[in-house]
DOFI-541343 format. One record per residue: residue in one letter; residue number from 1; x, y negated, z of N, C-alpha, C, CB in turn. Coordinates in steps of 0.05 Angstrom, whole numbers. Each point is the difference from the previous one (the first is absolute). Glycine has a CB too. Layout:
residues N
+---------+-----+--------+--------+--------+--------+--------+--------+--------+--------+--------+--------+--------+--------+
| residuo | num |   n.px |   n.py |   n.pz |  ca.px |  ca.py |  ca.pz |   c.px |   c.py |   c.pz |  cb.px |  cb.py |  cb.pz |
+---------+-----+--------+--------+--------+--------+--------+--------+--------+--------+--------+--------+--------+--------+
|       a | NUM |      X |      Y |      Z |      X |      Y |      Z |      X |      Y |      Z |      X |      Y |      Z |
...
+---------+-----+--------+--------+--------+--------+--------+--------+--------+--------+--------+--------+--------+--------+
This chain:
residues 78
+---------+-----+--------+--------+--------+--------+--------+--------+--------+--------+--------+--------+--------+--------+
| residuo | num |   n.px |   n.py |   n.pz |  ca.px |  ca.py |  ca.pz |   c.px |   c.py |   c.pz |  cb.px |  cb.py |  cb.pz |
+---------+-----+--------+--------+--------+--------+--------+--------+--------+--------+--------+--------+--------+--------+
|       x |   1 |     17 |     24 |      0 |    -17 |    -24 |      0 |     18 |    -25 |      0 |    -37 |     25 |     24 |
|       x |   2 |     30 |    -44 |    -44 |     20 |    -27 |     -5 |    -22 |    -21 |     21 |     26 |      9 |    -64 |
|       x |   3 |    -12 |    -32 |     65 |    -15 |    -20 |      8 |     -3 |    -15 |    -14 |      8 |      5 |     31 |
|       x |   4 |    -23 |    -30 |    -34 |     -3 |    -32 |    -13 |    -10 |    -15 |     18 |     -9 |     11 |    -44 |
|       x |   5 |     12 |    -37 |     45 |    -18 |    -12 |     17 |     -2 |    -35 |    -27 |     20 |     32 |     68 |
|       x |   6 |    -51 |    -28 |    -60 |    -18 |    -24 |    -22 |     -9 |    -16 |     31 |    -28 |     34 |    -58 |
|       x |   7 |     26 |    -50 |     39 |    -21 |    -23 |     23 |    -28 |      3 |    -18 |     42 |    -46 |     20 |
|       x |   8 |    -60 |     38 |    -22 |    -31 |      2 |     -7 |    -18 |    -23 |     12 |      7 |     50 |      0 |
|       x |   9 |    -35 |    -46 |     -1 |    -12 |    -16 |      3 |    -39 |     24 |      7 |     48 |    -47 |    -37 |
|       x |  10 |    -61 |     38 |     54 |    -19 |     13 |     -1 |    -23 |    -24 |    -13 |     19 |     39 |     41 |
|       x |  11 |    -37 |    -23 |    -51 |    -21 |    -20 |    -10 |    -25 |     -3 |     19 |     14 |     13 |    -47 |
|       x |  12 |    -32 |    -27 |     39 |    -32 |     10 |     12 |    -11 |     19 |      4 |     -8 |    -23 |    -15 |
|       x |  13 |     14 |     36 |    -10 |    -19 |     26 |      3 |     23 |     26 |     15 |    -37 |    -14 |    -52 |
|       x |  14 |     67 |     12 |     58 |     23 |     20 |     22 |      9 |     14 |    -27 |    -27 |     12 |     59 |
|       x |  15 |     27 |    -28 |    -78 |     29 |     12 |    -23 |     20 |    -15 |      7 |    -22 |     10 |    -43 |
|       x |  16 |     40 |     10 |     33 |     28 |    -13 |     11 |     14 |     -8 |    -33 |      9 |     37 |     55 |
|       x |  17 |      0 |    -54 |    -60 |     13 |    -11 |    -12 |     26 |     -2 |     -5 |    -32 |    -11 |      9 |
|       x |  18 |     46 |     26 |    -22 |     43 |     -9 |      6 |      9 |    -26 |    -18 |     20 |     60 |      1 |
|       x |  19 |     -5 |    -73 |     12 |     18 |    -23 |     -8 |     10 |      7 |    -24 |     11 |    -14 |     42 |
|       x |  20 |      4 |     47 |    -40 |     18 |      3 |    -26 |    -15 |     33 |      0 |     60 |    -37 |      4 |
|       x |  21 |    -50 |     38 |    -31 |    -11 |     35 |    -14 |      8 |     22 |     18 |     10 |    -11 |    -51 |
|       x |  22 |     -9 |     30 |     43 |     19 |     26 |     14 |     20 |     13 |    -18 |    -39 |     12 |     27 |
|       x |  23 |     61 |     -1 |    -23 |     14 |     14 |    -26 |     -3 |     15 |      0 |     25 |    -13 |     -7 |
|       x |  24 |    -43 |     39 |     18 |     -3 |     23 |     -6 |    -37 |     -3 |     -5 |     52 |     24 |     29 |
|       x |  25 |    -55 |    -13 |    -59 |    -28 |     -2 |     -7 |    -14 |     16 |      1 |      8 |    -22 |    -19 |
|       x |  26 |    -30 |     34 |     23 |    -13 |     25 |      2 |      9 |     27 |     24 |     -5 |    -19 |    -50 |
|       x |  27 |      8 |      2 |     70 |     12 |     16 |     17 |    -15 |     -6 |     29 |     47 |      1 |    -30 |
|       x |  28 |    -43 |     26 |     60 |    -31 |     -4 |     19 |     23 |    -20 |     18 |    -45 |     59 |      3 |
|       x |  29 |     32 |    -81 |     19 |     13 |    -13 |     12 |    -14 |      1 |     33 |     15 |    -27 |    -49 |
|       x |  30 |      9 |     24 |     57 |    -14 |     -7 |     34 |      8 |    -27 |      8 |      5 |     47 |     20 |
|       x |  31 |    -38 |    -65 |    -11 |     10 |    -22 |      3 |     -7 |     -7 |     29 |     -1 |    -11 |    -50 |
|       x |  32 |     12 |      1 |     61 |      3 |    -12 |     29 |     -2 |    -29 |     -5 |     31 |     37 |     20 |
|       x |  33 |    -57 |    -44 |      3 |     -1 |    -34 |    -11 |     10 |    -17 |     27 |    -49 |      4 |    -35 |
|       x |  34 |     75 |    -15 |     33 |     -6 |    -23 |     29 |    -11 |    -20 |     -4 |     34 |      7 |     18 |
|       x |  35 |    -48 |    -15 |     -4 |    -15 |    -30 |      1 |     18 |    -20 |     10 |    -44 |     19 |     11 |
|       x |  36 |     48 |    -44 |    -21 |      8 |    -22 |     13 |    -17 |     -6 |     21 |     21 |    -14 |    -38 |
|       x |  37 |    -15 |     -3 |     62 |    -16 |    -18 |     19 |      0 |    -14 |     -9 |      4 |      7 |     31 |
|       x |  38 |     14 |    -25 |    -42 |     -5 |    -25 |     -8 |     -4 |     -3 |    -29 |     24 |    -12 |     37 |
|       x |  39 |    -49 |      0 |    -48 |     -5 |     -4 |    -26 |     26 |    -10 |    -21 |    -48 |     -9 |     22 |
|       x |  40 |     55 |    -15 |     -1 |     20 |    -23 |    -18 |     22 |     20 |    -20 |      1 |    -42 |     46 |
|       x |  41 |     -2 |     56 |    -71 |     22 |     -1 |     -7 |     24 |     -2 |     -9 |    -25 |      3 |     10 |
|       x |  42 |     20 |    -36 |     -8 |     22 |    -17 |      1 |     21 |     10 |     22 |    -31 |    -38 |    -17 |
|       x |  43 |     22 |     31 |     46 |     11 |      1 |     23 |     10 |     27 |      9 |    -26 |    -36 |      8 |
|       x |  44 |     17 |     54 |    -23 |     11 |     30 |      0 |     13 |     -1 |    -12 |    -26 |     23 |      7 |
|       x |  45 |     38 |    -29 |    -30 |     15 |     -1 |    -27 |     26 |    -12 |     18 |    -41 |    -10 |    -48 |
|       x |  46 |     34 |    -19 |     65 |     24 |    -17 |      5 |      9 |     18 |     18 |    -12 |    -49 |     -8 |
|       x |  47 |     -2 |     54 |     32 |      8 |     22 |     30 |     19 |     33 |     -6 |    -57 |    -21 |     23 |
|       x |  48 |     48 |     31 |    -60 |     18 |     19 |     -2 |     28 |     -4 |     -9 |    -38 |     19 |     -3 |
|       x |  49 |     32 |    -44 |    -16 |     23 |    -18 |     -9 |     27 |     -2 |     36 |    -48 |    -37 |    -48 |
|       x |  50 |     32 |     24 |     54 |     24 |     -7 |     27 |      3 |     16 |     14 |     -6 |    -35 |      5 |
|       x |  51 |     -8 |     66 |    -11 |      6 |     24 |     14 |     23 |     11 |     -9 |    -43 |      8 |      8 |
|       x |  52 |     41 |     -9 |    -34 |     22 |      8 |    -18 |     30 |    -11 |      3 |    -39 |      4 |    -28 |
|       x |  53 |     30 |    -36 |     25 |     31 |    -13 |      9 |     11 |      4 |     26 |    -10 |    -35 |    -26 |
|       x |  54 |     -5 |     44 |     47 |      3 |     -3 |     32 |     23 |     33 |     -1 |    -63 |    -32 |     25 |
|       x |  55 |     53 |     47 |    -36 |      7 |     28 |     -5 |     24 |      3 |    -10 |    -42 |     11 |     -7 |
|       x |  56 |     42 |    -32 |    -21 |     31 |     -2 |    -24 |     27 |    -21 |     21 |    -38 |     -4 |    -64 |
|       x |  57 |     17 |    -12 |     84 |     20 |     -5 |     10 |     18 |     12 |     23 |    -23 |    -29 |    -19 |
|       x |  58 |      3 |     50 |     31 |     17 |     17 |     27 |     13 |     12 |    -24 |    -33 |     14 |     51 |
|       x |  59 |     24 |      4 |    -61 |     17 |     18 |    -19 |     25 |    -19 |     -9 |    -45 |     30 |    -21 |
|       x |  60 |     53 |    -45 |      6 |     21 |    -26 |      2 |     22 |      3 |     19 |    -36 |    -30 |    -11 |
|       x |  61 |     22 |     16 |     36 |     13 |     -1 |     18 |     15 |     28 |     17 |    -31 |    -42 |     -5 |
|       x |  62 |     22 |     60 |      5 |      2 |     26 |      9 |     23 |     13 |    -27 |    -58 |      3 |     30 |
|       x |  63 |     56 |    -16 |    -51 |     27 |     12 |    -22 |    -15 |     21 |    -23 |     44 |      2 |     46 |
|       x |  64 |    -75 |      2 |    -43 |    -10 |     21 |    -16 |     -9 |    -20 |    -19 |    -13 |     42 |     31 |
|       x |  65 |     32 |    -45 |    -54 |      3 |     -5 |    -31 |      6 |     14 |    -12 |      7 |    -29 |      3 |
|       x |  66 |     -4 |     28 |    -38 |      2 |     19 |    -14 |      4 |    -22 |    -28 |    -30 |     45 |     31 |
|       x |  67 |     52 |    -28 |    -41 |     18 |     -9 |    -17 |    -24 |    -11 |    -20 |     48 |     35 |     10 |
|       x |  68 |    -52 |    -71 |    -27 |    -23 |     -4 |    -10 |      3 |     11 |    -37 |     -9 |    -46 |     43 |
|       x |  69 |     29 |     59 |    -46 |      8 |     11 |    -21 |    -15 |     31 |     -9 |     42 |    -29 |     14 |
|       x |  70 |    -53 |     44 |     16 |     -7 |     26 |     -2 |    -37 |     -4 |     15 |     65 |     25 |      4 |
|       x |  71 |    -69 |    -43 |     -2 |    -27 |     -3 |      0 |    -23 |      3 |    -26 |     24 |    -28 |     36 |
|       x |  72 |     -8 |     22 |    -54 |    -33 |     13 |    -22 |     20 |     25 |     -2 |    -34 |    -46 |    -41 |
|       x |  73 |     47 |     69 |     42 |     11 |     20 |     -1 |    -39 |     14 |      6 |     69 |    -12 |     18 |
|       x |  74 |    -71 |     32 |    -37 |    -31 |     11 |     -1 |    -17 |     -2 |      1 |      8 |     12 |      4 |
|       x |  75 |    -14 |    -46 |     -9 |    -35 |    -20 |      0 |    -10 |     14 |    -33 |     15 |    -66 |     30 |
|       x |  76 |     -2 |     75 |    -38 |    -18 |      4 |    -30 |     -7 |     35 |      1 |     31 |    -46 |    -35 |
|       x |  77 |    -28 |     64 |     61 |      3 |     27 |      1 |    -29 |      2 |     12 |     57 |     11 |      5 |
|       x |  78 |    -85 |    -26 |     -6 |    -17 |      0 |      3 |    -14 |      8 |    -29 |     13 |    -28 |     42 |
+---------+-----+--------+--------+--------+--------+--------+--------+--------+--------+--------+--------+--------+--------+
């Protein structure tokens, strides 16, 4: 079992909606829905944003970098 994770949207009537397609077509899926608390998402968008930097910066500071030469090293092995 692979993973993906979409963001979505539910409607009126409790269809769910994805932001972006799926790459595997015709195939059975298990989906798990979290709900936001907070509608805004803007303010979710910014709060994961600075989760992210808060994270790249212990990592930084603590010495866990990685050579920026071998970073796309297997982005296209999807």
């Amino acid at each position: 079992m692979r993973a993906q994770e979409r963001m979505g949207t539910v409607d009126e009537k409790g269809q769910l909606s994805l932001d972006e397609p799926l790459k595997n077509k015709h195939s059975r899926v298990k989906v798990i829905i979290l709900y936001f608390e907070d509608t805004d998402e803007d303010d979710e968008s910014k709060e994961s944003i600075l989760n992210g930097f808060r994270t790249s910066l212990q990592e930084l500071k603590v010495g866990k970098t990685r050579d920026i030469s071998k970073l796309w090293d297997g982005i296209d092995d999807e």
